[in-house]
PDB file of N, CA, C and O in Angstrom:
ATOM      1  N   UNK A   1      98.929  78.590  67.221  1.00  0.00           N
ATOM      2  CA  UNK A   1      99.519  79.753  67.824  1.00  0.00           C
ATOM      3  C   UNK A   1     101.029  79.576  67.907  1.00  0.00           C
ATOM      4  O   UNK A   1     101.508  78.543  68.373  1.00  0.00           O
ATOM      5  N   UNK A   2     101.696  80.465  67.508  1.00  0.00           N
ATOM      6  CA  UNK A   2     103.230  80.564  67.874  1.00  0.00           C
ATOM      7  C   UNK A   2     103.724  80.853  68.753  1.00  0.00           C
ATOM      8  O   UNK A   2     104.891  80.556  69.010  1.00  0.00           O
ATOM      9  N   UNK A   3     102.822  81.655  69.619  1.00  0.00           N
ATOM     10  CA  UNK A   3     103.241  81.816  71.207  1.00  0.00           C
ATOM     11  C   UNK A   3     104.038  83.371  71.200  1.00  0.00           C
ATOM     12  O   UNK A   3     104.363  83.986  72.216  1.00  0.00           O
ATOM     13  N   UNK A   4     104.232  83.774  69.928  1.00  0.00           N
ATOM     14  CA  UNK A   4     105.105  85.329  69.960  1.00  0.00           C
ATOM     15  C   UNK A   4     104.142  86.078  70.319  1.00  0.00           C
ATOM     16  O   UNK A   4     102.945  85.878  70.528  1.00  0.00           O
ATOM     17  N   UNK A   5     104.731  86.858  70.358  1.00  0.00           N
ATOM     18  CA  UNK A   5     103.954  88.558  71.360  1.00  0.00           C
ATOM     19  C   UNK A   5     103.628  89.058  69.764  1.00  0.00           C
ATOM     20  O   UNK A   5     104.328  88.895  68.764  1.00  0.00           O
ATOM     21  N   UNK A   6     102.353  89.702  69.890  1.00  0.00           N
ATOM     22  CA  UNK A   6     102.150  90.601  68.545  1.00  0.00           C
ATOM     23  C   UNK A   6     102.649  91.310  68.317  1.00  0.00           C
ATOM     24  O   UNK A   6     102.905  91.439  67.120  1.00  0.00           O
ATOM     25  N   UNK A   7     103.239  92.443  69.411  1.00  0.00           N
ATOM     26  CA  UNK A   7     103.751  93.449  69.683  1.00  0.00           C
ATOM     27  C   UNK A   7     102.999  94.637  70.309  1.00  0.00           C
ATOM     28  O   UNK A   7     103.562  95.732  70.301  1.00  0.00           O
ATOM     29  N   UNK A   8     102.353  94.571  70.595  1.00  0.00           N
ATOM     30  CA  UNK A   8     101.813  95.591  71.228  1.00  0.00           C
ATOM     31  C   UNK A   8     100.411  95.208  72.313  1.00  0.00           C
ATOM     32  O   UNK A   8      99.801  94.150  72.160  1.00  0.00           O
ATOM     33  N   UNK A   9     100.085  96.047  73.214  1.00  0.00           N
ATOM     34  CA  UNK A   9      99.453  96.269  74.299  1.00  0.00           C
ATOM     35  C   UNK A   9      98.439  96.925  74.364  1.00  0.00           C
ATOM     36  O   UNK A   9      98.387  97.733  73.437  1.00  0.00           O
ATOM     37  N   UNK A  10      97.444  96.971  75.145  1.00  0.00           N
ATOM     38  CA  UNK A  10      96.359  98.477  75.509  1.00  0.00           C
ATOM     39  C   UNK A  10      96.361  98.564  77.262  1.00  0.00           C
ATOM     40  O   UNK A  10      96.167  97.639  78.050  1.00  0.00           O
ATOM     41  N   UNK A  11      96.543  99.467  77.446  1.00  0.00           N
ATOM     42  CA  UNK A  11      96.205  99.817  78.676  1.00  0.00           C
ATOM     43  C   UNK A  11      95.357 100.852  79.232  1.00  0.00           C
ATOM     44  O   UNK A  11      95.766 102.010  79.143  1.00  0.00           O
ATOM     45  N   UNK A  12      94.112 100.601  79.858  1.00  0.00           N
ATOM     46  CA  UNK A  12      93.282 101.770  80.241  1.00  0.00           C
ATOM     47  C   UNK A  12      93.801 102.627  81.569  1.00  0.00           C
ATOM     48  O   UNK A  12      94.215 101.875  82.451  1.00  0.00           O
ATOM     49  N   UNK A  13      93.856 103.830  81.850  1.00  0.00           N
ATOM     50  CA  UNK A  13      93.884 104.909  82.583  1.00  0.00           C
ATOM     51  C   UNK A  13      92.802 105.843  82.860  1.00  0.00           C
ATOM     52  O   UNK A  13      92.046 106.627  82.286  1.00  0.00           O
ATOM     53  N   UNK A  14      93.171 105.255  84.344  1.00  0.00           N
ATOM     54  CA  UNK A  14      91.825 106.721  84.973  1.00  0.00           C
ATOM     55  C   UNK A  14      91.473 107.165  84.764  1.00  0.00           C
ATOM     56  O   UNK A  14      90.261 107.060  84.949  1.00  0.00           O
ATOM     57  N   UNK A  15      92.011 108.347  84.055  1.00  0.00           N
ATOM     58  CA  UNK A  15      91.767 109.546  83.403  1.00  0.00           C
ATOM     59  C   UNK A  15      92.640 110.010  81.756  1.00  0.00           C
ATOM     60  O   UNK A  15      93.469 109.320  81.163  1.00  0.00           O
ATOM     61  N   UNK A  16      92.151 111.255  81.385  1.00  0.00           N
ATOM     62  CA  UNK A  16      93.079 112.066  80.510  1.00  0.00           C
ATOM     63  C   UNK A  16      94.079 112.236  80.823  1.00  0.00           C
ATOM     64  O   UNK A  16      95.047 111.940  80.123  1.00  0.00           O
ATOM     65  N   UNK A  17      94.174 112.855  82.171  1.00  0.00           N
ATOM     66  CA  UNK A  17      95.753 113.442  82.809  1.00  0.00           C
ATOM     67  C   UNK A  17      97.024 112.487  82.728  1.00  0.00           C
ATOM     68  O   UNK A  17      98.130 112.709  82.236  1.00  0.00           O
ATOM     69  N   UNK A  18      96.492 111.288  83.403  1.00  0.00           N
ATOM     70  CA  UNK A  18      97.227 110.328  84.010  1.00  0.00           C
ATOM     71  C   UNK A  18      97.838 109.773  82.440  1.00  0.00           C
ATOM     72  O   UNK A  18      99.043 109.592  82.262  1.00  0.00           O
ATOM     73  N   UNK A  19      96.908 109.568  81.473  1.00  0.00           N
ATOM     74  CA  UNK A  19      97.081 108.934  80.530  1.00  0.00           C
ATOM     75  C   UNK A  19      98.315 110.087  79.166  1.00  0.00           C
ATOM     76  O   UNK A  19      99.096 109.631  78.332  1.00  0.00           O
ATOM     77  N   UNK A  20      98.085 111.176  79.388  1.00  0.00           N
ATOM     78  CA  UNK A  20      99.164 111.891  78.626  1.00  0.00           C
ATOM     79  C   UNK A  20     100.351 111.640  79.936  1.00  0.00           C
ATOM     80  O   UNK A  20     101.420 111.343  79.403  1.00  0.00           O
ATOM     81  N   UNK A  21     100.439 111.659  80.955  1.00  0.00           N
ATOM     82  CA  UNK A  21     101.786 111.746  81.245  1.00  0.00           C
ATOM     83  C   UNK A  21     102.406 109.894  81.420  1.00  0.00           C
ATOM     84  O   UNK A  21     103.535 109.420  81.550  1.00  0.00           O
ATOM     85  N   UNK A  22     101.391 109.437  81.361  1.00  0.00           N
ATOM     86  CA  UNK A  22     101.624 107.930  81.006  1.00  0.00           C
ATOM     87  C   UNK A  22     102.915 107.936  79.506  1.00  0.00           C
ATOM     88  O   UNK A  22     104.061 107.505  79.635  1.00  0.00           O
ATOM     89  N   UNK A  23     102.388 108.486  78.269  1.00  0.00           N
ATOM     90  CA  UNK A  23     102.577 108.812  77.177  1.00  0.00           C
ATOM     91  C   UNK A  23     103.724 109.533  77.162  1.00  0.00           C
ATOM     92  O   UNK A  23     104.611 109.006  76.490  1.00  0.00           O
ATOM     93  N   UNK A  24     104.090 110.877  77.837  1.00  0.00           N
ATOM     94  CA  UNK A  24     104.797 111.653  77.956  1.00  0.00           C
ATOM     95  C   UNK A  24     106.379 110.685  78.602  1.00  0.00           C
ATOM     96  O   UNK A  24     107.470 110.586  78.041  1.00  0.00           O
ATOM     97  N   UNK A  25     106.049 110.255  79.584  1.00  0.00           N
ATOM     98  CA  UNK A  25     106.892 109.564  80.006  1.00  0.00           C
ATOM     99  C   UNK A  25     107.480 108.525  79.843  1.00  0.00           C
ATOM    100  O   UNK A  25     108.568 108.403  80.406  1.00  0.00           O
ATOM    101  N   UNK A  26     106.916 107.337  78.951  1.00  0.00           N
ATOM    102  CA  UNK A  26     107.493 105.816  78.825  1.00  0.00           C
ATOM    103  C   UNK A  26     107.562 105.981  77.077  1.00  0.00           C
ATOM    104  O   UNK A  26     108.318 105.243  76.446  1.00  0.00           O
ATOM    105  N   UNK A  27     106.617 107.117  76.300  1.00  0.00           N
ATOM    106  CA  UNK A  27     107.231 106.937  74.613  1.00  0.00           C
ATOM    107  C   UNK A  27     108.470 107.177  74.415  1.00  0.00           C
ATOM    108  O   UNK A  27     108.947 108.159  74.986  1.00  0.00           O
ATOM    109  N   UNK A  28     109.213 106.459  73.670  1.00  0.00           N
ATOM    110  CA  UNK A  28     110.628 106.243  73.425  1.00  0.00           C
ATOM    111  C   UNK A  28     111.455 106.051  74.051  1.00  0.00           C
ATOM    112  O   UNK A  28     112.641 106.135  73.732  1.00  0.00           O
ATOM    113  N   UNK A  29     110.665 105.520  75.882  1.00  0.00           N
ATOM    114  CA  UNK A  29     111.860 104.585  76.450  1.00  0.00           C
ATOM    115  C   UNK A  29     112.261 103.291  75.519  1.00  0.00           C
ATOM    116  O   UNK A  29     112.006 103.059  74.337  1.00  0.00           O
ATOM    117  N   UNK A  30     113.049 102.469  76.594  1.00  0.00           N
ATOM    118  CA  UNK A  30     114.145 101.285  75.785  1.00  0.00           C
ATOM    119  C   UNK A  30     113.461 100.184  76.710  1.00  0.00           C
ATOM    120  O   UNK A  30     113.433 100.293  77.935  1.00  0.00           O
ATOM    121  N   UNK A  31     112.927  99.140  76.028  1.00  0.00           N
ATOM    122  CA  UNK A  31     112.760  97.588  76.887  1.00  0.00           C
ATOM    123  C   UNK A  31     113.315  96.752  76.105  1.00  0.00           C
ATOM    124  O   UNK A  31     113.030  96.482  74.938  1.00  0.00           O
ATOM    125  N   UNK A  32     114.279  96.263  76.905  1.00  0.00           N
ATOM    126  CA  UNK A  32     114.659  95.313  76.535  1.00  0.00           C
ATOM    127  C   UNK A  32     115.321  95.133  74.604  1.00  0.00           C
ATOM    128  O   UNK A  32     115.097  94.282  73.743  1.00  0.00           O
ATOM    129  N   UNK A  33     116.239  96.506  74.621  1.00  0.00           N
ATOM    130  CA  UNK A  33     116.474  96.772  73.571  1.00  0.00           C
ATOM    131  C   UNK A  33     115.811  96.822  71.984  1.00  0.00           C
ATOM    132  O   UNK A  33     116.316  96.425  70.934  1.00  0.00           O
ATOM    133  N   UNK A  34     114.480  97.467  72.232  1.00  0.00           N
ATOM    134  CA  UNK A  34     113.576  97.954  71.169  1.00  0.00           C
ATOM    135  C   UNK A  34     112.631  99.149  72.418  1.00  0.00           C
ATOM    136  O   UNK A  34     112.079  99.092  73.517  1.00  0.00           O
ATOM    137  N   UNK A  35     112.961 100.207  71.261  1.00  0.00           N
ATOM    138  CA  UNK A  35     112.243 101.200  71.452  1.00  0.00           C
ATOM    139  C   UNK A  35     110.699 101.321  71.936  1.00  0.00           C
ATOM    140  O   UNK A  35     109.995 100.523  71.317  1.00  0.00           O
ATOM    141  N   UNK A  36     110.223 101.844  72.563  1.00  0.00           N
ATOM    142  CA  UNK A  36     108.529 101.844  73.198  1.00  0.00           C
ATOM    143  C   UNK A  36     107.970 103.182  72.125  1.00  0.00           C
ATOM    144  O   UNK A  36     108.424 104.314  71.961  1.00  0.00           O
ATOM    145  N   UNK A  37     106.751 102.446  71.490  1.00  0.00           N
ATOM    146  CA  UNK A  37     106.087 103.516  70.926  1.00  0.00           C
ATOM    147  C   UNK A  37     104.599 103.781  72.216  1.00  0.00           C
ATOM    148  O   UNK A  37     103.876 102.995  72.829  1.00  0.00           O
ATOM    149  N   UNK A  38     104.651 104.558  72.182  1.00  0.00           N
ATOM    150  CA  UNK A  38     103.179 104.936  73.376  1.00  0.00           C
ATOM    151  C   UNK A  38     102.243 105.941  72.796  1.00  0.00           C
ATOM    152  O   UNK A  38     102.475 107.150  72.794  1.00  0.00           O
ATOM    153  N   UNK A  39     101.154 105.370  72.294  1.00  0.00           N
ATOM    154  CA  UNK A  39     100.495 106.600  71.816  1.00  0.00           C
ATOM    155  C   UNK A  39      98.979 106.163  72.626  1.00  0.00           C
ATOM    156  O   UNK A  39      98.857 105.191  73.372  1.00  0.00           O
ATOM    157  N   UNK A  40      97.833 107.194  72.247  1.00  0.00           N
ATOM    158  CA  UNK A  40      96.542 106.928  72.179  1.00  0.00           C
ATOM    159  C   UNK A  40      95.847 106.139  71.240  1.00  0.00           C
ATOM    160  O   UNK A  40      95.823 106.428  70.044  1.00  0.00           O
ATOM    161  N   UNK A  41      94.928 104.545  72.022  1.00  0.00           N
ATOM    162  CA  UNK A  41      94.429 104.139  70.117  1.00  0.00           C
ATOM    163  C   UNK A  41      93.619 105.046  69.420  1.00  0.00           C
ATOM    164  O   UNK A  41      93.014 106.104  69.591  1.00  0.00           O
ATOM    165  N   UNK A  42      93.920 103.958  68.319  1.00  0.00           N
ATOM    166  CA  UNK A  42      92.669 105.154  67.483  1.00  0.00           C
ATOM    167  C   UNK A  42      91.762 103.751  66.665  1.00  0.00           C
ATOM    168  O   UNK A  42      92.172 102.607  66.464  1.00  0.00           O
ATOM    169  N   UNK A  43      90.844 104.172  66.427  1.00  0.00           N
ATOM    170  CA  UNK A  43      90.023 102.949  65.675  1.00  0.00           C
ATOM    171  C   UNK A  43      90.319 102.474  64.371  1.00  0.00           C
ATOM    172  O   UNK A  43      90.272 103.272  63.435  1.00  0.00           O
ATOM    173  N   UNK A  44      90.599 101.361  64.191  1.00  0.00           N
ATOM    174  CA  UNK A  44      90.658 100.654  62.638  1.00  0.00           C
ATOM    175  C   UNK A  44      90.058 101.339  61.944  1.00  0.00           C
ATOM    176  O   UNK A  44      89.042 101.911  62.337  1.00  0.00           O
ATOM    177  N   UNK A  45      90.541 101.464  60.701  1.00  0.00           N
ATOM    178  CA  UNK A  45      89.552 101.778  59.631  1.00  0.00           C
ATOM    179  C   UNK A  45      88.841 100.921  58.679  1.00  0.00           C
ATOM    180  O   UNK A  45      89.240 100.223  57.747  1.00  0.00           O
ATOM    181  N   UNK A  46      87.515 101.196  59.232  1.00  0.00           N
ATOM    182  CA  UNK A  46      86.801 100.093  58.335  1.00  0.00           C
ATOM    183  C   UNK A  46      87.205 100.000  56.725  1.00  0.00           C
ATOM    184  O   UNK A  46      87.815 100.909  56.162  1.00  0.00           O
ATOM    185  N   UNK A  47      86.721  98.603  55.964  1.00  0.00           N
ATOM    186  CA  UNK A  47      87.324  98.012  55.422  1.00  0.00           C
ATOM    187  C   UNK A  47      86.184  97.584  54.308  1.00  0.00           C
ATOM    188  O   UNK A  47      85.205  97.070  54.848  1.00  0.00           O
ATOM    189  N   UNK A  48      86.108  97.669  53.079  1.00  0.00           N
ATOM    190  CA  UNK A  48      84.932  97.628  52.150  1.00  0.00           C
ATOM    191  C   UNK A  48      85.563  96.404  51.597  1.00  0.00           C
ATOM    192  O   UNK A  48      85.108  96.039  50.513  1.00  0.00           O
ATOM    193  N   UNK A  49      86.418  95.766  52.061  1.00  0.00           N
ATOM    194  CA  UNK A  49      86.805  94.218  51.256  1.00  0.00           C
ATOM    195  C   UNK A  49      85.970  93.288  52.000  1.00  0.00           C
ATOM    196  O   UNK A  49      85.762  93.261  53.213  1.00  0.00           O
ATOM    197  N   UNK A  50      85.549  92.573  51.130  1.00  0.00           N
ATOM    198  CA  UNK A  50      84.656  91.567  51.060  1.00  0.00           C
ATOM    199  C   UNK A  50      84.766  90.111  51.498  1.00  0.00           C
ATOM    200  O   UNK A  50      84.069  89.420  52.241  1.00  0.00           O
ATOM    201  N   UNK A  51      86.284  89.782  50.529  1.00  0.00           N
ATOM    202  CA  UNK A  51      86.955  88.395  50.654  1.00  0.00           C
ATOM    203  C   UNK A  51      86.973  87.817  52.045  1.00  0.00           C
ATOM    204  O   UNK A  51      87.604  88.471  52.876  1.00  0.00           O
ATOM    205  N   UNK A  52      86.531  86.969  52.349  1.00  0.00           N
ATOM    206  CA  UNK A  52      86.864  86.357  53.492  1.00  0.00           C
ATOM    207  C   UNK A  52      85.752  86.833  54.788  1.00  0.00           C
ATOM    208  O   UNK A  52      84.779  87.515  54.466  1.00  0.00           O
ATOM    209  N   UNK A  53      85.986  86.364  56.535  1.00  0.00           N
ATOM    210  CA  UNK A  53      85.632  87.184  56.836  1.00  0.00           C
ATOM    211  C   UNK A  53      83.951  86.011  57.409  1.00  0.00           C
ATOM    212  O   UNK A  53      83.460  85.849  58.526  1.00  0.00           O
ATOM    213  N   UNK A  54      83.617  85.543  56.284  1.00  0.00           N
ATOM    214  CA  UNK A  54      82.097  84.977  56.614  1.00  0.00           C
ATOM    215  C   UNK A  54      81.149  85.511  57.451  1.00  0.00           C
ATOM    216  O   UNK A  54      80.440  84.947  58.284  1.00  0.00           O
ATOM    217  N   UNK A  55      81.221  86.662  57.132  1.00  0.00           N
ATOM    218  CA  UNK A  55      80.326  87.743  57.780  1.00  0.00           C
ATOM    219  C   UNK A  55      80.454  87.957  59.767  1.00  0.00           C
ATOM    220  O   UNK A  55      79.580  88.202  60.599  1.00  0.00           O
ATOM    221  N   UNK A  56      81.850  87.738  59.896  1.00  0.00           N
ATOM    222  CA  UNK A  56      81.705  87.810  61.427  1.00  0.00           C
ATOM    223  C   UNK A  56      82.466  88.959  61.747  1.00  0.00           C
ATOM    224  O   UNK A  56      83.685  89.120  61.808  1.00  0.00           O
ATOM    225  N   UNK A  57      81.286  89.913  61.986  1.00  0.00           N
ATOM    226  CA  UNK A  57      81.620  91.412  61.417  1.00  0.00           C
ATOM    227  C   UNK A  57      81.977  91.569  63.117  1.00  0.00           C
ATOM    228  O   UNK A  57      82.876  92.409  63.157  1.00  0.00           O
ATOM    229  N   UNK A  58      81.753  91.254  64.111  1.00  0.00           N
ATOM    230  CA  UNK A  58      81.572  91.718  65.130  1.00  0.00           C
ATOM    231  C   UNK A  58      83.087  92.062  65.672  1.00  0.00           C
ATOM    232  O   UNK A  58      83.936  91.726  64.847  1.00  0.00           O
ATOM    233  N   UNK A  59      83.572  92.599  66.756  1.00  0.00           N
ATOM    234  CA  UNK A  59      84.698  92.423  67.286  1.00  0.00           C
ATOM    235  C   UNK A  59      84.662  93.011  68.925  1.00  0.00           C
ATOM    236  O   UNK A  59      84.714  94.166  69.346  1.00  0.00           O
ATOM    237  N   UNK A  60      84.579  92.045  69.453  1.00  0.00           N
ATOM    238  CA  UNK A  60      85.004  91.549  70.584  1.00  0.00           C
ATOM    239  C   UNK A  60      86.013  92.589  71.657  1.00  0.00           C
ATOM    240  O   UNK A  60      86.427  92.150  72.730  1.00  0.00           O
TER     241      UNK A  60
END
């Protein structure tokens, strides 16, 4: 491990409401001189590559 930050976060919210003005309010603030992207996740897109992987399809 290198110990760096990946870059990014998840955070769950109460609700819908709370969570757009979560969004509304902190996307494209400034920390610490880099921009905040804030969106909703969305799911990976599965992946038909094969290589690698040893079948540990699961995720946690």
């Amino acid at each position: 491990m290198s110990g760096r930050s990946k870059g990014f976060g998840f955070v769950e919210m109460p609700d819908n409401g709370e969570a757009e003005k979560a969004i509304e309010n902190i996307n494209g603030s400034d920390l610490m001189g880099r921009p905040l992207r804030v969106n909703e996740s969305q799911p990976r897109p599965r992946s038909d590559d094969r290589r690698g992987g040893g079948g540990r399809e699961k995720r946690w």
